[in-house]
PDB file of N, CA, C and O in Angstrom:
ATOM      1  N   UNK A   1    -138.592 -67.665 -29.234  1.00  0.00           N
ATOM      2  CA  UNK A   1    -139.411 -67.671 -28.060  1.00  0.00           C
ATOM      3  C   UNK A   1    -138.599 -67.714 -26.767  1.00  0.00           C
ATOM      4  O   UNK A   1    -139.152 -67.744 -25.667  1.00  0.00           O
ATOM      5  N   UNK A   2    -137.340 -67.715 -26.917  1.00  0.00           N
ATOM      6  CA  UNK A   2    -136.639 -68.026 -25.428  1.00  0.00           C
ATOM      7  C   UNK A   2    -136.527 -66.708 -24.956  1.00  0.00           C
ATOM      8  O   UNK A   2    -136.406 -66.472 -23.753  1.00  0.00           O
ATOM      9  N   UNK A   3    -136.562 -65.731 -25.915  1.00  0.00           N
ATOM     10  CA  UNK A   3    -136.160 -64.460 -25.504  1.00  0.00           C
ATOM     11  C   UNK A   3    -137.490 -63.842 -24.609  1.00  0.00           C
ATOM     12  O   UNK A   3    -137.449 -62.785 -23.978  1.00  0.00           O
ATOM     13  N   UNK A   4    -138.335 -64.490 -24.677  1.00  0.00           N
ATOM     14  CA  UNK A   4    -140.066 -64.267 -24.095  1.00  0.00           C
ATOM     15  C   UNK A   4    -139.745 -64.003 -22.444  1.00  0.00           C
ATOM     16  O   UNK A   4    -139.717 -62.939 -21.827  1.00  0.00           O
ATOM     17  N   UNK A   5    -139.574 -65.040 -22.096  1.00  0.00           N
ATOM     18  CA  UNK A   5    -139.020 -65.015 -20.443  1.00  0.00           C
ATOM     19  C   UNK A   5    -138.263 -63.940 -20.019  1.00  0.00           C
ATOM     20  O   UNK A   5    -138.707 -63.141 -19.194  1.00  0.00           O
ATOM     21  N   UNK A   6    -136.808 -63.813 -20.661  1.00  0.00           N
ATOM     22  CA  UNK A   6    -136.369 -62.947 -20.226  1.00  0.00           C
ATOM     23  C   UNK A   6    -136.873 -61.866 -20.328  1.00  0.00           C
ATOM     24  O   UNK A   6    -136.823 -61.321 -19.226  1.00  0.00           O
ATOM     25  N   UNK A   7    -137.528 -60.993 -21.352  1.00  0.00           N
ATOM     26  CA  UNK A   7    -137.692 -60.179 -21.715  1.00  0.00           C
ATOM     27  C   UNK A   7    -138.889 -59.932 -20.912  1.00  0.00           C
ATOM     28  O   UNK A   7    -139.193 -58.752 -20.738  1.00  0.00           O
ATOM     29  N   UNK A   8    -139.692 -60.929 -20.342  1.00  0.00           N
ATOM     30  CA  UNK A   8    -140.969 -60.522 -19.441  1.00  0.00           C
ATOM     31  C   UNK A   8    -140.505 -60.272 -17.614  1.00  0.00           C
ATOM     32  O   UNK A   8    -141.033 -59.530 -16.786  1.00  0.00           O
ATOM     33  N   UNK A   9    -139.234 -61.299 -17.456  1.00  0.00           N
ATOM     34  CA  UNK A   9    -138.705 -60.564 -16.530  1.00  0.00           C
ATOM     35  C   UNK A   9    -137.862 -58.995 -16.154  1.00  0.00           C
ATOM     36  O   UNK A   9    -137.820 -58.303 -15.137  1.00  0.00           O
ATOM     37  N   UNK A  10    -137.226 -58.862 -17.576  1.00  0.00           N
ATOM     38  CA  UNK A  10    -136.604 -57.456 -17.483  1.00  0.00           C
ATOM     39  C   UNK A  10    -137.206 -56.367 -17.556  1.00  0.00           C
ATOM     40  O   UNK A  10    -136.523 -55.349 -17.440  1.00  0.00           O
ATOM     41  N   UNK A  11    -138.883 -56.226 -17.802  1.00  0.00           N
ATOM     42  CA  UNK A  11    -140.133 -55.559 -17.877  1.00  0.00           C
ATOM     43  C   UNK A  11    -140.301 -55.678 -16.328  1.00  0.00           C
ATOM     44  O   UNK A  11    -139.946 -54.635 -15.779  1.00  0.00           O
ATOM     45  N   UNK A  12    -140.689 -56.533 -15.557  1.00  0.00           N
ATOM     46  CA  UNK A  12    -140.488 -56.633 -13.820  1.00  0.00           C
ATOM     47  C   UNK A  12    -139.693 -55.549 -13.467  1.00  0.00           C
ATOM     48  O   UNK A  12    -139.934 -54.370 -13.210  1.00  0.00           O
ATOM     49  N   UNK A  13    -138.410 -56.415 -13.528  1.00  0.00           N
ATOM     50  CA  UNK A  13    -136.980 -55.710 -12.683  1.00  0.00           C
ATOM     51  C   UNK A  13    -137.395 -54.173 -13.330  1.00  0.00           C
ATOM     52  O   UNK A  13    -137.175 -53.392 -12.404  1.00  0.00           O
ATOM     53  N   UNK A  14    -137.674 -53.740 -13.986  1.00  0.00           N
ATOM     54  CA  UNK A  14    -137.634 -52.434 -14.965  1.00  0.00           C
ATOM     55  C   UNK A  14    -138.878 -51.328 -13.950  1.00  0.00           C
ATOM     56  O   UNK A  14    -138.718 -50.213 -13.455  1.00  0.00           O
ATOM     57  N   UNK A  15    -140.119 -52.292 -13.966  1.00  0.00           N
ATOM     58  CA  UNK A  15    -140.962 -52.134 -13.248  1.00  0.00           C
ATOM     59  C   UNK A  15    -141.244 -51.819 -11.593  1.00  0.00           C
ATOM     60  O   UNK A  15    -141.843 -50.894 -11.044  1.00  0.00           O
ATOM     61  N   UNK A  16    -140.552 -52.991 -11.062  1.00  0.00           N
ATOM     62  CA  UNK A  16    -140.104 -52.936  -9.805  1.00  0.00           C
ATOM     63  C   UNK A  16    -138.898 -51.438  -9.457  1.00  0.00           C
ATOM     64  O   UNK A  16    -138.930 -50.787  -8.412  1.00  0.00           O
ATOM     65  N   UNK A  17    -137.981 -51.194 -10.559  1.00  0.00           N
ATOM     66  CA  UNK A  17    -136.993 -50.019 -10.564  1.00  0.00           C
ATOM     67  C   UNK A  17    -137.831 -49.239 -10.409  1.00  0.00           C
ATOM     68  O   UNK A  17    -137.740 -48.795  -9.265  1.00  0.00           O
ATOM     69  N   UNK A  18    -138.903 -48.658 -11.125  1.00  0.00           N
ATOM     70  CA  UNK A  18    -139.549 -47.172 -11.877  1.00  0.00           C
ATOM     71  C   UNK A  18    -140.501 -47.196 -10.537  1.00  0.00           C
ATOM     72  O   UNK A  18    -140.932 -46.162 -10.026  1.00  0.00           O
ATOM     73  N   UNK A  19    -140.757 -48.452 -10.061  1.00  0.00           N
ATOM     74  CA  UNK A  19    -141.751 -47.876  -8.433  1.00  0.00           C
ATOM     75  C   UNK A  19    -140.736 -47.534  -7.252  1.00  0.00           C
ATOM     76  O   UNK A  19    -140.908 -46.512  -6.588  1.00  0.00           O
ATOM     77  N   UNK A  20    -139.549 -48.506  -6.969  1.00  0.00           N
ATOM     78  CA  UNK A  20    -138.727 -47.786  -5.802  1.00  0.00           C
ATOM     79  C   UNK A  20    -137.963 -46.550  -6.407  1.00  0.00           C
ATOM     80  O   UNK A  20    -137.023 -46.314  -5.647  1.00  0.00           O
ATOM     81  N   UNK A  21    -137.973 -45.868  -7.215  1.00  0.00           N
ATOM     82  CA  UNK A  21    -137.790 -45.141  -7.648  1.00  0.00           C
ATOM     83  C   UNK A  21    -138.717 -43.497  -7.410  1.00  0.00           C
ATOM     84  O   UNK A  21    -138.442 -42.345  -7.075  1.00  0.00           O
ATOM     85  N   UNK A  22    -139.570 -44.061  -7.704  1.00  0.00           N
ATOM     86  CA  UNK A  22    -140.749 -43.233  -7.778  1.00  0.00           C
ATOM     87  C   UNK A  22    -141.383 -43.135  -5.739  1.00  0.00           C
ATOM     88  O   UNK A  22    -141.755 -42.121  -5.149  1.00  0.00           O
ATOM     89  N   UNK A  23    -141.301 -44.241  -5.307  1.00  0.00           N
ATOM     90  CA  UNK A  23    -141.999 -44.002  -4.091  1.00  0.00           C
ATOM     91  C   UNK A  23    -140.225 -43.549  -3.060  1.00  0.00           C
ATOM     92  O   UNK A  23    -140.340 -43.582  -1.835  1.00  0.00           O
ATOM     93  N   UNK A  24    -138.856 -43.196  -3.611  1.00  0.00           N
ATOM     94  CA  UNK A  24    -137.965 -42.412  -3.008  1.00  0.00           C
ATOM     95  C   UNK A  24    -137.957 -41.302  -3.498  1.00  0.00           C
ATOM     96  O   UNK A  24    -137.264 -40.437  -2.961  1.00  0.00           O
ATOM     97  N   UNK A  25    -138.443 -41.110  -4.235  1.00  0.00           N
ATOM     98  CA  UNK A  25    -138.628 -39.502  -4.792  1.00  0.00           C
ATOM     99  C   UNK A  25    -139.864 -38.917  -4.155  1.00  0.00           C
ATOM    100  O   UNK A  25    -140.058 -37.706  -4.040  1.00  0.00           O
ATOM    101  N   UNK A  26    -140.707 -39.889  -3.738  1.00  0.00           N
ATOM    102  CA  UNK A  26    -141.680 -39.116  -2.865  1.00  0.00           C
ATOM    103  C   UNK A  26    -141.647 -38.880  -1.660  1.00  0.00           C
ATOM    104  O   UNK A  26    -142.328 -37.996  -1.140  1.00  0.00           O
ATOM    105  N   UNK A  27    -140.733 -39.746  -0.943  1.00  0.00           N
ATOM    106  CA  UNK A  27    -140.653 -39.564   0.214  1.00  0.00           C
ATOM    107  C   UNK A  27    -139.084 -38.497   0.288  1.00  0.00           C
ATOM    108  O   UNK A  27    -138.877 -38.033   1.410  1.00  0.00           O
ATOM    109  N   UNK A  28    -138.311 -38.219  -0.524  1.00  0.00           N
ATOM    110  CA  UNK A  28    -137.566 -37.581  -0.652  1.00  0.00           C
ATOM    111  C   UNK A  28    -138.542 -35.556  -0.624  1.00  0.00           C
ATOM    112  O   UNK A  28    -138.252 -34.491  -0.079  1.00  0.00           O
ATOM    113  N   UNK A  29    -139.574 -35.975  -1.445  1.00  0.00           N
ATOM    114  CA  UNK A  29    -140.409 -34.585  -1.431  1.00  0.00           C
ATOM    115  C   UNK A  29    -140.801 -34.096  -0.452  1.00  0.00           C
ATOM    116  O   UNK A  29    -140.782 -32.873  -0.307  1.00  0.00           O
ATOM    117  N   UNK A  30    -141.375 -35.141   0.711  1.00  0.00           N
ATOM    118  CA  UNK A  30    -141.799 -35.098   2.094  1.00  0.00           C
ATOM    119  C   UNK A  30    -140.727 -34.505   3.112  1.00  0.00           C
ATOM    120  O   UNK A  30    -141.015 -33.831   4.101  1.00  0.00           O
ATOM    121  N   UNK A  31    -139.321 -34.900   2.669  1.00  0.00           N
ATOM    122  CA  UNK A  31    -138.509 -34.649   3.322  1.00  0.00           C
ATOM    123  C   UNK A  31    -138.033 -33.398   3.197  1.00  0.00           C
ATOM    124  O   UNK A  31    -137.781 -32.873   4.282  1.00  0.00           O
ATOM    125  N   UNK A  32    -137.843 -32.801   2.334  1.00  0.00           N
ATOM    126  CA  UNK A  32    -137.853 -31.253   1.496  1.00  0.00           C
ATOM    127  C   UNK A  32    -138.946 -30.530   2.395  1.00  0.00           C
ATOM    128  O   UNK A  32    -138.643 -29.737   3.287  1.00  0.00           O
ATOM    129  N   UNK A  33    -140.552 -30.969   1.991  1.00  0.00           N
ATOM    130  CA  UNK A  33    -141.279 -30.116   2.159  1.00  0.00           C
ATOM    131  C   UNK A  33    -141.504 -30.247   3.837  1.00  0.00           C
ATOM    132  O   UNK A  33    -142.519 -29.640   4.180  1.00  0.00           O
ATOM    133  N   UNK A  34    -140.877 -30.819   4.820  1.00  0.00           N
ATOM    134  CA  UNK A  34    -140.449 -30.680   6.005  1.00  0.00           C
ATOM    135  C   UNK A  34    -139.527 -29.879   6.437  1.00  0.00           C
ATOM    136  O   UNK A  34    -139.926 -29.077   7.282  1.00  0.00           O
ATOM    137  N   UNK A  35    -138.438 -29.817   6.155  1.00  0.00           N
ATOM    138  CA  UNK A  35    -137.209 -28.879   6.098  1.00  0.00           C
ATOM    139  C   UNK A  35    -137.765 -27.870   6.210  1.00  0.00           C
ATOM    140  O   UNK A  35    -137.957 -27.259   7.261  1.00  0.00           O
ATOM    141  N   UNK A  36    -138.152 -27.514   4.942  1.00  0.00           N
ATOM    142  CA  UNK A  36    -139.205 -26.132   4.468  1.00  0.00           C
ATOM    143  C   UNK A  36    -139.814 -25.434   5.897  1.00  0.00           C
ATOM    144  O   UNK A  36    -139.700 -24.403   6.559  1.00  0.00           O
ATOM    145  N   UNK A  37    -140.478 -26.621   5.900  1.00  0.00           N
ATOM    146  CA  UNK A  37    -141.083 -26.101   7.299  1.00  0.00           C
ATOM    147  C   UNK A  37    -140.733 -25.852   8.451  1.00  0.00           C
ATOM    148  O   UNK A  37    -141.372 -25.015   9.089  1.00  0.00           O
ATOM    149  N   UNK A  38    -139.604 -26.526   9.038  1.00  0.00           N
ATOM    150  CA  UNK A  38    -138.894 -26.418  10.034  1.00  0.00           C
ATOM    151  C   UNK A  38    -138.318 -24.740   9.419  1.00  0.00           C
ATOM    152  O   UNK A  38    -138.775 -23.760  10.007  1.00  0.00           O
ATOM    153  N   UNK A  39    -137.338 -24.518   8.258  1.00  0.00           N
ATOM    154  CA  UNK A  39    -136.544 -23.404   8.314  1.00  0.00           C
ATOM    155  C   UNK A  39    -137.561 -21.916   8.315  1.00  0.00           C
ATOM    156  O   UNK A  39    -137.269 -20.813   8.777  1.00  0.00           O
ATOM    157  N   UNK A  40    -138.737 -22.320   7.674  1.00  0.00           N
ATOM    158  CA  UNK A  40    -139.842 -21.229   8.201  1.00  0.00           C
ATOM    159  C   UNK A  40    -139.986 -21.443   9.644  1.00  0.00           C
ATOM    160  O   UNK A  40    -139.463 -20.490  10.222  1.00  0.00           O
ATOM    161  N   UNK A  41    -140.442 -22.238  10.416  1.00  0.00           N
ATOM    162  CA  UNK A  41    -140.629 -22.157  12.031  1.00  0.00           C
ATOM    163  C   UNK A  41    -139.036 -21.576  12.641  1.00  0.00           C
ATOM    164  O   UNK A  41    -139.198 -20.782  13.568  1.00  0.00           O
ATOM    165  N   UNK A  42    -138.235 -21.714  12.450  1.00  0.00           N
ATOM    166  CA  UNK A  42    -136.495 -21.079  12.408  1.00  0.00           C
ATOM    167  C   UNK A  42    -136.428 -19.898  12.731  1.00  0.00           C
ATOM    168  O   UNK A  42    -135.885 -19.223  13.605  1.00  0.00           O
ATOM    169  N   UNK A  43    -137.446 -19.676  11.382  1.00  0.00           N
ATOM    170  CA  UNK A  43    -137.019 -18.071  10.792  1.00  0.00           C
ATOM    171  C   UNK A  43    -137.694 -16.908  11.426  1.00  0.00           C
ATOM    172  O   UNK A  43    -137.465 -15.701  11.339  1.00  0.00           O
ATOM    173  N   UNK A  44    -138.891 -17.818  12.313  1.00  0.00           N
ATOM    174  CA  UNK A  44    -139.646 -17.425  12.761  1.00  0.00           C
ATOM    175  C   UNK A  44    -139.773 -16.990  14.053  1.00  0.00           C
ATOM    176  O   UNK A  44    -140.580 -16.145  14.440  1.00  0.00           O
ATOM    177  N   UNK A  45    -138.718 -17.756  14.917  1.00  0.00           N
ATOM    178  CA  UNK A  45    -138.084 -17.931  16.432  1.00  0.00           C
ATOM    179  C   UNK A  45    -137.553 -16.736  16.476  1.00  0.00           C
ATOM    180  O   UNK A  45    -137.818 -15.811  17.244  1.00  0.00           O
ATOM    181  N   UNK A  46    -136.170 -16.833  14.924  1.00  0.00           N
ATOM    182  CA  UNK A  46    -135.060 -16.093  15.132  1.00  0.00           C
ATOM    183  C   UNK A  46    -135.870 -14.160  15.164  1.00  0.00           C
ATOM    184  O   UNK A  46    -135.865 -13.372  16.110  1.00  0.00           O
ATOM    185  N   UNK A  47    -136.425 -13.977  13.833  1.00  0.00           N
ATOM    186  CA  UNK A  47    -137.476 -12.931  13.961  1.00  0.00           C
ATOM    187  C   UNK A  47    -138.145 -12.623  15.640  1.00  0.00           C
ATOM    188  O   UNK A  47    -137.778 -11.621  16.255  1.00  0.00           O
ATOM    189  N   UNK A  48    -138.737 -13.209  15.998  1.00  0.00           N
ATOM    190  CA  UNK A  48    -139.567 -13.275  17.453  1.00  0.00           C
ATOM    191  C   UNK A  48    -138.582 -13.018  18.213  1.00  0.00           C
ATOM    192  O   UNK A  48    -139.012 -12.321  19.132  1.00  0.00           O
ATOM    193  N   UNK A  49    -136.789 -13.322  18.401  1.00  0.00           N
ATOM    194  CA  UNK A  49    -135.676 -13.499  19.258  1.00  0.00           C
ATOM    195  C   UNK A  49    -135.694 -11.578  19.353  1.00  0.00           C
ATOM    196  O   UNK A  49    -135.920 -10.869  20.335  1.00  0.00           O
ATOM    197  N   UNK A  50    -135.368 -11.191  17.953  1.00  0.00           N
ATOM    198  CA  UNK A  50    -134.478 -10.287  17.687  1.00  0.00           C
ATOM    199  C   UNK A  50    -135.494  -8.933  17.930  1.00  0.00           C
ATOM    200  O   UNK A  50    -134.902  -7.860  18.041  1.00  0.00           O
ATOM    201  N   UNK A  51    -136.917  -8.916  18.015  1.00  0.00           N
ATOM    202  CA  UNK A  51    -137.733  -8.381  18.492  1.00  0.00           C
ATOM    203  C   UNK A  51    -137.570  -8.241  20.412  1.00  0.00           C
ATOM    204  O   UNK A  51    -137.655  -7.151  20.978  1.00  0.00           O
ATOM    205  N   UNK A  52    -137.335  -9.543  21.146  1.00  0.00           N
ATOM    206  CA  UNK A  52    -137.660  -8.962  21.700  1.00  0.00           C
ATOM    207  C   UNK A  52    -135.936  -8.689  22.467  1.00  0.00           C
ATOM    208  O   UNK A  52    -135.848  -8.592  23.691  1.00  0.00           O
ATOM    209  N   UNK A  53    -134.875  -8.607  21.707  1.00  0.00           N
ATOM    210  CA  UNK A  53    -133.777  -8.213  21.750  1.00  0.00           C
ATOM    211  C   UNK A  53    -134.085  -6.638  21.932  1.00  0.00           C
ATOM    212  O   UNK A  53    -133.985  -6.002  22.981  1.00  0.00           O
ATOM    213  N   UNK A  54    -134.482  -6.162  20.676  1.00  0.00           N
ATOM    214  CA  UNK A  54    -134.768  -4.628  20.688  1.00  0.00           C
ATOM    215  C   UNK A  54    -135.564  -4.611  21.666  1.00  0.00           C
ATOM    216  O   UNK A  54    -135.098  -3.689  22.335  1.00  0.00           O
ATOM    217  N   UNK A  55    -136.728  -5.115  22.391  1.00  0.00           N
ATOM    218  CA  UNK A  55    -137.132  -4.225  22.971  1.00  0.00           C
ATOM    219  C   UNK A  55    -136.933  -4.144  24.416  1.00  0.00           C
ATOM    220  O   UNK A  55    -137.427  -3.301  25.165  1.00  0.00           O
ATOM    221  N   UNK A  56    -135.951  -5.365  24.813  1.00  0.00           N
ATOM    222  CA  UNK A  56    -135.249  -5.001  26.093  1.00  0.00           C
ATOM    223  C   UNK A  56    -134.325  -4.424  26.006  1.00  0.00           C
ATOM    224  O   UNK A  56    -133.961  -4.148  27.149  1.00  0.00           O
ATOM    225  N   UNK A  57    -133.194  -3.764  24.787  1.00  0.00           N
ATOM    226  CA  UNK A  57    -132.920  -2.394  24.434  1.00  0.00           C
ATOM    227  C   UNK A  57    -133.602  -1.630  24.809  1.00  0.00           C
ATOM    228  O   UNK A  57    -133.365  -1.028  25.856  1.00  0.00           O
ATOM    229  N   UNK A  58    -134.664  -1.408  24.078  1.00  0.00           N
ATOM    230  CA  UNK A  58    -135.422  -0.132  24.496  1.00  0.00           C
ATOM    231  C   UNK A  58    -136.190   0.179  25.630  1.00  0.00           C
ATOM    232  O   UNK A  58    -136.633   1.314  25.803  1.00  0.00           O
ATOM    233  N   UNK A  59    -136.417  -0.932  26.571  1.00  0.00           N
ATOM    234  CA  UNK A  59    -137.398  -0.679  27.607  1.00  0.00           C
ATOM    235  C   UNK A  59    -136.480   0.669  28.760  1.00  0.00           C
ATOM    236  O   UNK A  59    -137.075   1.659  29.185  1.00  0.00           O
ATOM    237  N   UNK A  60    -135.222   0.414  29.018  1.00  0.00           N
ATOM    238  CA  UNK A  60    -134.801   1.751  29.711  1.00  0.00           C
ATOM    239  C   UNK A  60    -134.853   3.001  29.179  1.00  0.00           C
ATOM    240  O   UNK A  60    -134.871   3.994  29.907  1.00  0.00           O
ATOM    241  N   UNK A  61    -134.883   3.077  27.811  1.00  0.00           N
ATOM    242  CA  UNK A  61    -135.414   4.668  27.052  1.00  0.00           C
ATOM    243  C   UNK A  61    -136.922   5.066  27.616  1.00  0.00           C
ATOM    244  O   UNK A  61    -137.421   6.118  28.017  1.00  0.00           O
ATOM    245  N   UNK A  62    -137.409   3.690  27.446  1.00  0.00           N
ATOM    246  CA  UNK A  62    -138.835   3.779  27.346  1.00  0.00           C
ATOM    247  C   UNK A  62    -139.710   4.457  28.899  1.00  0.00           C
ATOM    248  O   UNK A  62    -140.799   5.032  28.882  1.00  0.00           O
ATOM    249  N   UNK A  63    -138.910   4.192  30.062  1.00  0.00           N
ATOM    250  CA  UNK A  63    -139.239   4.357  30.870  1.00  0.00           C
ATOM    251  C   UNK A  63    -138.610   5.590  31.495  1.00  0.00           C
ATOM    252  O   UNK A  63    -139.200   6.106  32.445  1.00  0.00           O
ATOM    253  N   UNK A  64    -137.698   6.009  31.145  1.00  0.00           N
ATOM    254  CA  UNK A  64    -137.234   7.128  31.016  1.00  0.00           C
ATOM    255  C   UNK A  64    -137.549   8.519  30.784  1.00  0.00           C
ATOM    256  O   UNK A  64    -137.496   9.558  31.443  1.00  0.00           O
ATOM    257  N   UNK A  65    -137.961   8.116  29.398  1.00  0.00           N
ATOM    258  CA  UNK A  65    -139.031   9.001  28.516  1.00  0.00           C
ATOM    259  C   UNK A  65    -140.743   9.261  29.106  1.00  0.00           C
ATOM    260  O   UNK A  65    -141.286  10.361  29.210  1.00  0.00           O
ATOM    261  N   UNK A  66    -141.172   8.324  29.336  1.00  0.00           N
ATOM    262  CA  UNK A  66    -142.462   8.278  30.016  1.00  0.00           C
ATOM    263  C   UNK A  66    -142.540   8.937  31.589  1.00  0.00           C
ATOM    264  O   UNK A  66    -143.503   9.513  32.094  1.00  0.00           O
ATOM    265  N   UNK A  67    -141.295   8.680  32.154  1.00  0.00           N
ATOM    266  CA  UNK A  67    -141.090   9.319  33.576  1.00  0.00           C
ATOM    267  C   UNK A  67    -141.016  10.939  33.427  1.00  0.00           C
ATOM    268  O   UNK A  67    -141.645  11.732  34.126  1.00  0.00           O
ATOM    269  N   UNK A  68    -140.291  11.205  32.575  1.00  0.00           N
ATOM    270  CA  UNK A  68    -140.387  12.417  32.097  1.00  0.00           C
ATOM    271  C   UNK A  68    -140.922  13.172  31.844  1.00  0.00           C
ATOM    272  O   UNK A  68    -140.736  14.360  32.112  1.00  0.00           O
ATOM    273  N   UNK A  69    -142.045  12.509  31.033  1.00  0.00           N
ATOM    274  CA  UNK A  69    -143.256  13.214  30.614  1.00  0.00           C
ATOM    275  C   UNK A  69    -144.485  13.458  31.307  1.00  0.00           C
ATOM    276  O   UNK A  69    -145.319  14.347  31.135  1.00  0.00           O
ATOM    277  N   UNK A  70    -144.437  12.266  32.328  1.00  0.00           N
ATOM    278  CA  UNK A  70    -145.043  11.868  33.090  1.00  0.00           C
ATOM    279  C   UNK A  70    -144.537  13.347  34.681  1.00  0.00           C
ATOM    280  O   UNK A  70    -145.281  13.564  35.637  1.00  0.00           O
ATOM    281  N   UNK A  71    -143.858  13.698  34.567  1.00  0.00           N
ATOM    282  CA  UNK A  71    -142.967  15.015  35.371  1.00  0.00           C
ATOM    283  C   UNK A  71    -143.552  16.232  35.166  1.00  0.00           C
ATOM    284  O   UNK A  71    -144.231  17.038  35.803  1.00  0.00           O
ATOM    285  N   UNK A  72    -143.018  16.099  33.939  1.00  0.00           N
ATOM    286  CA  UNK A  72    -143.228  17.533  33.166  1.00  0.00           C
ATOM    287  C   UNK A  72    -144.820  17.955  32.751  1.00  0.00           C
ATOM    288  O   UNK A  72    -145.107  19.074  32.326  1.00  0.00           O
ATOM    289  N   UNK A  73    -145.858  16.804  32.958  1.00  0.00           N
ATOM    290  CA  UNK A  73    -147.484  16.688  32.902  1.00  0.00           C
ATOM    291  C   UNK A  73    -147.780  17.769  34.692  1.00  0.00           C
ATOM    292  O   UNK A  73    -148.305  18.864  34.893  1.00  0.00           O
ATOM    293  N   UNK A  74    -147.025  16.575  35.785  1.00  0.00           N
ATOM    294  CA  UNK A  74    -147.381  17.366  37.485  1.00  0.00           C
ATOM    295  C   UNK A  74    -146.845  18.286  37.372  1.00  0.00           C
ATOM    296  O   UNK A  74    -147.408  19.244  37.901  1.00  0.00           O
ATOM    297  N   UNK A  75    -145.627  18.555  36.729  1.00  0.00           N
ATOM    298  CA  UNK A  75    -145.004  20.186  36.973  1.00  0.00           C
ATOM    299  C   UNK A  75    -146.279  21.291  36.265  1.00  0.00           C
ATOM    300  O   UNK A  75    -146.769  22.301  36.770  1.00  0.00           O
ATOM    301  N   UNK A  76    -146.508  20.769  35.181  1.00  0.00           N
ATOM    302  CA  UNK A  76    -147.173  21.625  34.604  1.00  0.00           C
ATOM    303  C   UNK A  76    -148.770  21.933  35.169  1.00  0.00           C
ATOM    304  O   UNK A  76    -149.539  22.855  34.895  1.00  0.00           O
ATOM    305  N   UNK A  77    -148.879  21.084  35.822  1.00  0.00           N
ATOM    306  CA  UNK A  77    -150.526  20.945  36.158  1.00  0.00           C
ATOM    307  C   UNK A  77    -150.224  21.606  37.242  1.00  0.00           C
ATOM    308  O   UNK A  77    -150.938  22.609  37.271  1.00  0.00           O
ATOM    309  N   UNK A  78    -149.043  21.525  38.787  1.00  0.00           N
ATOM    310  CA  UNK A  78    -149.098  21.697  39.405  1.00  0.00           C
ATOM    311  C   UNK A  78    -149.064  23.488  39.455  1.00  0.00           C
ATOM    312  O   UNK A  78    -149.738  24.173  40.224  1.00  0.00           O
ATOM    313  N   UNK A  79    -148.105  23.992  38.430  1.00  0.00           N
ATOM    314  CA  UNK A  79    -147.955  25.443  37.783  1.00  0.00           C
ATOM    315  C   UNK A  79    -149.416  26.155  37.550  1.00  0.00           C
ATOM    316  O   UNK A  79    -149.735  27.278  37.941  1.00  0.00           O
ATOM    317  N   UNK A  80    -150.089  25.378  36.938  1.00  0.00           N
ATOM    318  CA  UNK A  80    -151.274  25.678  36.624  1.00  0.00           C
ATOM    319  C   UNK A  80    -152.820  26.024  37.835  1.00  0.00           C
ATOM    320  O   UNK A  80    -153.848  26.701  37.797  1.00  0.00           O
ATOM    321  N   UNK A  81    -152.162  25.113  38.764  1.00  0.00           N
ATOM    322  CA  UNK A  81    -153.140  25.399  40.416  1.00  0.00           C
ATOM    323  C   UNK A  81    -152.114  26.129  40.807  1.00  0.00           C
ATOM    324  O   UNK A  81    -152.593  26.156  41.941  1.00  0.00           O
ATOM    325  N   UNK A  82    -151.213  26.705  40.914  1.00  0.00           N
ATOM    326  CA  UNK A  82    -150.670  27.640  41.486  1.00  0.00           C
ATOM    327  C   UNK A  82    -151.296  28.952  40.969  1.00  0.00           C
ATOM    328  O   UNK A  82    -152.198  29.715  41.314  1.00  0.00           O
ATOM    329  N   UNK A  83    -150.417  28.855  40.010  1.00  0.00           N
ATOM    330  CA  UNK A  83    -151.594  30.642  39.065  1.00  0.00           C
ATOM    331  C   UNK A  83    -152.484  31.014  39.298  1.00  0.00           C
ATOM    332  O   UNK A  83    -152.680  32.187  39.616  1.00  0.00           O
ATOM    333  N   UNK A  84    -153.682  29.773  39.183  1.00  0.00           N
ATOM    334  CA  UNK A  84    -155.467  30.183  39.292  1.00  0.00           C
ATOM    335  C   UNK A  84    -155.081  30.423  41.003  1.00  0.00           C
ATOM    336  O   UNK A  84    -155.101  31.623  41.276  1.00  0.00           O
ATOM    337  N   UNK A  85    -154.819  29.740  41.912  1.00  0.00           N
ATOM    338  CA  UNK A  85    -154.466  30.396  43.291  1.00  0.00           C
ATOM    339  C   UNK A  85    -154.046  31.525  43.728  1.00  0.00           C
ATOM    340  O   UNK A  85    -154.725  32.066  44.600  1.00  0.00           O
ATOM    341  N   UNK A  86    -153.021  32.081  43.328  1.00  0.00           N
ATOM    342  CA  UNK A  86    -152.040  32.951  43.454  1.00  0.00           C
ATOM    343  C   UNK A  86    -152.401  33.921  42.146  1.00  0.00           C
ATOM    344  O   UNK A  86    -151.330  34.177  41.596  1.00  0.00           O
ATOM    345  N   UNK A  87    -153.337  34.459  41.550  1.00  0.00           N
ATOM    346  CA  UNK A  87    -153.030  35.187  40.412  1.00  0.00           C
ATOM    347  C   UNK A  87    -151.846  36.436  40.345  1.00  0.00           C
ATOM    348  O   UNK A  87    -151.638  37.033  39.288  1.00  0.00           O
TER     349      UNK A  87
END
């Protein structure tokens, strides 16, 4: 019977282990599934960055191109009231 005691305390300590155990593994999960989230919100900046990288690249093509076309529309229209004028 002496072994009763101990053996009902080492069921405790055993007990007490398997819960701080168990409630650092959960908060260890929390900590993971945060990360997670942060490196998606990250990934998400960096994506959004590199967008609008390109498109202040491209905005001097862009305006370029549109001026152009935007030219070559009055030239052509203007060609066009000339003719019916002037046949």
């Amino acid at each position: 019977m002496s072994d009763a005691p101990t053996d009902y305390r080492a069921r405790l300590d055993l007990s007490d282990l398997v819960t701080r155990i168990e409630r650092q593994q959960e908060e260890t999960r929390k900590f993971v599934a945060e990360q997670h989230k942060l490196a998606a919100e990250r990934d998400k900046l960096a994506a959004e960055a590199r967008k609008l990288d390109r498109d202040r690249t491209l905005a001097p093509w862009q305006v370029t191109i549109v001026t152009m076309g935007g030219l070559a529309a009055l030239v052509g229209g203007l060609l066009t009231i000339v003719k019916a004028v002037h046949p």
